[in-house]
C-alpha positions in Angstrom: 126.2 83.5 127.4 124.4 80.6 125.6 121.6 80.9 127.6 121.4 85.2 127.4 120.9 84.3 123.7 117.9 81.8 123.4 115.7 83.9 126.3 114.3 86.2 123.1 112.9 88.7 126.1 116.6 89.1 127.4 117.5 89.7 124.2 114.7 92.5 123.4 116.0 94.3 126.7 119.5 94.4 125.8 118.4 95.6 122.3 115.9 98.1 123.3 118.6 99.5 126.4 121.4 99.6 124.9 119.7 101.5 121.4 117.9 103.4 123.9 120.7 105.0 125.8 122.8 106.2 122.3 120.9 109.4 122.4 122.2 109.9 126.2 125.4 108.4 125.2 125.9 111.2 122.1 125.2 113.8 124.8 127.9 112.5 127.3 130.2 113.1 124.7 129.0 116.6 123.1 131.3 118.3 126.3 134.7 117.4 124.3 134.1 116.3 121.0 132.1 118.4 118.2 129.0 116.7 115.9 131.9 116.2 113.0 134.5 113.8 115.4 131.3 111.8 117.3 129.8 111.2 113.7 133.6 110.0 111.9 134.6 108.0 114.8 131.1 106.0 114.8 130.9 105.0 111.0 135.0 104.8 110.7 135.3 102.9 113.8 131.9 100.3 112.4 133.7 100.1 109.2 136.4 98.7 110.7 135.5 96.5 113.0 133.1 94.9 110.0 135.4 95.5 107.0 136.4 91.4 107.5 132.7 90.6 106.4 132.0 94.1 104.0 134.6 93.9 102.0 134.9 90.4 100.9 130.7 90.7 100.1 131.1 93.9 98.3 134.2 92.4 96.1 130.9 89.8 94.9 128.7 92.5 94.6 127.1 93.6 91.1 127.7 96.9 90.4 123.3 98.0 90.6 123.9 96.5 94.2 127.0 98.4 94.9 125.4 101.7 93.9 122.2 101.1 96.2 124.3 100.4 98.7 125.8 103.1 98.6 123.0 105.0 98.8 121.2 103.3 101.6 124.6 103.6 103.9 124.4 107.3 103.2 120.9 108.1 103.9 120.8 105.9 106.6 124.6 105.0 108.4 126.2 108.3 107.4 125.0 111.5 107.2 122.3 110.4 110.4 125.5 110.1 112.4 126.3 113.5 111.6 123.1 115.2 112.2 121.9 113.9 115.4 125.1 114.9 117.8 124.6 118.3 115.9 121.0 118.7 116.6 121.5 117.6 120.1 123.6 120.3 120.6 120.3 122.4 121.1 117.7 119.4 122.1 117.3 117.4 124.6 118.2 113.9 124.6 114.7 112.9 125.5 113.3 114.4 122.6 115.9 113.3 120.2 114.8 109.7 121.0 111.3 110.3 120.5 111.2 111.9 117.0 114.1 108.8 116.1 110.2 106.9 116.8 108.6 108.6 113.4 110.9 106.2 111.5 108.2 104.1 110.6 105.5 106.8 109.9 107.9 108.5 107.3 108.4 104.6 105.9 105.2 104.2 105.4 104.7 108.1 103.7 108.0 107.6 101.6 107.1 104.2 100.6 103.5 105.7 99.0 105.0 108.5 97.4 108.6 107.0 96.1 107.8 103.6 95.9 104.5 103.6 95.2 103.5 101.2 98.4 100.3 100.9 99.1 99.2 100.6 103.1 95.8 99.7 105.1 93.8 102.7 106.2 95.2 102.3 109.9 98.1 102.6 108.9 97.4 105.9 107.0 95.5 107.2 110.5 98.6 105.9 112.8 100.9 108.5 110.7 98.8 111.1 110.8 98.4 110.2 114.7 102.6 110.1 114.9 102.7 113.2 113.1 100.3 115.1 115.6 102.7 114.2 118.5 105.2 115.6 116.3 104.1 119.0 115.9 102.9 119.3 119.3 106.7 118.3 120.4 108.0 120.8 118.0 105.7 123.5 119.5 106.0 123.0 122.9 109.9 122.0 122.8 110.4 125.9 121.3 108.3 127.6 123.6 111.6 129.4 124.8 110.6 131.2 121.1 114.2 130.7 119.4 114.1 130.2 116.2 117.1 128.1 116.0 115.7 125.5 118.4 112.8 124.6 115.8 115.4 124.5 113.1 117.6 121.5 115.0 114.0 119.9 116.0 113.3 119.9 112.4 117.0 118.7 111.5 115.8 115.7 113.7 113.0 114.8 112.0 115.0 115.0 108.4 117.1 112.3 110.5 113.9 110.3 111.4 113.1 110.6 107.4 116.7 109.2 106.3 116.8 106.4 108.7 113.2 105.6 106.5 114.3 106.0 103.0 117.4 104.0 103.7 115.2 101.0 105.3 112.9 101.6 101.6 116.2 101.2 99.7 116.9 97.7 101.5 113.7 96.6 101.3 112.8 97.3 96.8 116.6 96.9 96.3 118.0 95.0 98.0 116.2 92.1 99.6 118.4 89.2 97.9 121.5 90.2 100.3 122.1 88.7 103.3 121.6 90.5 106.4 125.0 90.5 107.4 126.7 91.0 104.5 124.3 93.4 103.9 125.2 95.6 107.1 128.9 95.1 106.8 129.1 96.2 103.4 127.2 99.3 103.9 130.0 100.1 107.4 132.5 99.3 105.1 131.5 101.7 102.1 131.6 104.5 104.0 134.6 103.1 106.2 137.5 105.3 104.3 135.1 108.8 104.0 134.5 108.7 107.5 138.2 108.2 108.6 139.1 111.1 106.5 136.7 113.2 108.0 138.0 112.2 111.4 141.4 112.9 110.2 140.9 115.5 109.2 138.8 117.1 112.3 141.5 117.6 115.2 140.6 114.4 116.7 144.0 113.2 116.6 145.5 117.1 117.1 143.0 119.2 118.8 142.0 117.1 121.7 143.9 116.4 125.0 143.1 113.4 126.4 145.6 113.8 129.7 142.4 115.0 130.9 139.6 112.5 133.1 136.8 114.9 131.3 138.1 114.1 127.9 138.8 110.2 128.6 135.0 110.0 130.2 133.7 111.0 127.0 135.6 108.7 124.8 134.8 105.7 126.8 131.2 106.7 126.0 131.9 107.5 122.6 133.4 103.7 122.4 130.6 102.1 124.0 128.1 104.2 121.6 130.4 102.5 118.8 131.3 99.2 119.3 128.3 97.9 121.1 125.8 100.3 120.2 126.6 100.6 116.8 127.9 96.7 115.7 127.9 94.0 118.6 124.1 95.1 118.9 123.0 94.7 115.6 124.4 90.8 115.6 121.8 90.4 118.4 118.9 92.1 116.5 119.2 89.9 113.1 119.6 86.8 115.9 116.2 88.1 117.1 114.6 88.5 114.4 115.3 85.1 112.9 114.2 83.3 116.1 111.3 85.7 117.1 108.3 87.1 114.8 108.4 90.3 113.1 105.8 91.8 115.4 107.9 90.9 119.0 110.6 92.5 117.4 108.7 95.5 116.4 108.2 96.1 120.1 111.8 98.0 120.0 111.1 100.8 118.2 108.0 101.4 121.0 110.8 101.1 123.9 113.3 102.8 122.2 111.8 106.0 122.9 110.9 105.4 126.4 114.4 104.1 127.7 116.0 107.9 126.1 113.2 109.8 128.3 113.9 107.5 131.1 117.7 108.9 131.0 116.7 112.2 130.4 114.5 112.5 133.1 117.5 110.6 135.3 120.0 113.1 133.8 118.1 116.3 135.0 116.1 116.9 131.2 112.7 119.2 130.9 110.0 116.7 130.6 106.1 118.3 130.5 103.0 116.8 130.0 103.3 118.1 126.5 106.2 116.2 125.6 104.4 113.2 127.7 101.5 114.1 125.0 103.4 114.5 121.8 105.5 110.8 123.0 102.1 108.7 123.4 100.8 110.1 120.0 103.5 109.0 118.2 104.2 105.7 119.8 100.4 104.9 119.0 100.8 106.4 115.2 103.9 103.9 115.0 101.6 101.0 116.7 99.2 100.8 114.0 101.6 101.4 110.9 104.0 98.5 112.8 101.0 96.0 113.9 100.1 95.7 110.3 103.3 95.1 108.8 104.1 91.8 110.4 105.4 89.8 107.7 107.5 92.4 105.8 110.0 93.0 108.6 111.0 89.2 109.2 111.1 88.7 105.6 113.3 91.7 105.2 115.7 90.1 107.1 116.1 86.9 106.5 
């Protein structure tokens, strides 16, 4: 085990894997439990299992800190578990990793316009490069000419945007907190809203789990939880504090590539367009990432 944590490119692999496969992972369980259950179980389930480290460090918090926290678990650790099981009930999930890719290009964009922070040219071209693959994906993936199907594409990119504003939050507001403490506290915030929603969903009522369909997808639904969700994010801050911002960066580019790979295994639609649309955005998200090399490790340290 010791030695699976010093090999950094062992590491990036698990990482990059293991946040890879939760968009095949939310699918697996779509069959037996509905967008509300998959998001309550995720964020309750977290809370939990990190409430020993978020509540003692939200018990020292200030209250500015508590508020921004707050804010950055919503945009960022609840509602996002919500809407991507629910969009994925129309999209593939392929495509649902790929748009999860324009996280940095709406960081930069959000960061201009909310935060007033200022970016190379590049950086400005990479966006407008990531956002090209984006339309083209949104076209082509709603070619069938259903108007609903563009609406859940564009639910994923509001996803995309959330997971962005949340990162700004940490990064103008709160920079001074730990990483750990930092994570735990925002699992834990939203710990007792989550459990009620799950209460309150028929998890507990509505669901027979007698049956090997219904067990299948809660063993999934675990795994997407406990090491998708917390053990995983240990390893991330590990790599980031023994690595460089920019080989860490590299997880965002395979992210996307590991959810088509089990697409494609898994019997998805994959054209040449949504080949397209993936290499534009991976390259917009190379030139905003490649010139942001210091922010990240300092982020989270």
């Amino acid at each position: 085990m010791k030695q699976i944590l010093q090999n950094k490119y062992l590491l990036l692999l698990i990482i990059s894997i293991t946040w890879g496969s939760s968009f095949i992972l939310i699918k697996k369980t779509l069959p037996v439990f509905d967008p509300f259950q998959i998001g309550a179980f995720r964020a309750g389930l977290s809370g939990l299992l990190l409430a020993f480290i978020g509540f003692p460090a939200l018990w020292k918090m200030a209250k500015k800190d508590i508020f921004w926290i707050a804010l950055s678990g919503l945009f960022g650790n609840f509602l996002v578990v919500f809407i991507f099981p629910f969009a994925q009930r129309e999209v593939s999930s392929s495509l649902a990793g790929i748009i999860n890719a324009l996280d940095p290009v709406f960081t930069l964009i959000l960061g201009a316009f909310i935060f007033g922070i200022r970016s190379k040219t590049i950086q400005y071209l990479g966006a407008v490069i990531g956002f090209l693959g984006a339309l083209i994906l949104v076209y082509t993936s709603g070619s069938n000419g259903s108007d609903s199907h563009y609406f859940y594409i564009l639910l994923l990119i509001v996803g995309a945007a959330l997971y962005a504003l949340s990162a700004l939050i940490v990064e103008k507001k709160l920079m001074h907190i730990k990483s750990t403490e930092l994570a735990s506290s925002i699992y834990a915030f939203w710990m007792i809203p989550s459990l009620i929603i799950l209460a309150f969903s028929g998890f507990f009522t509505d669901i027979d789990y007698t049956q090997t369909e219904t067990l299948e997808s809660l063993g999934y639904l675990v795994f997407l939880t406990v090491v998708s969700t917390t053990l995983v994010m240990f390893l991330f801050f590990k790599l980031v504090q023994d690595t460089s911002a920019v080989f860490v960066s590299t997880i965002s580019l395979l992210i996307p590539v590991i959810s088509v790979f089990w697409g494609i295994l898994d019997g998805e639609e994959f054209t040449l367009w949504y080949a397209l649309g993936e290499v534009l955005v991976l390259i917009g998200v190379y030139f905003i990432k490649e010139n942001k090399k210091e922010k990240l490790l300092k982020e989270f340290k």
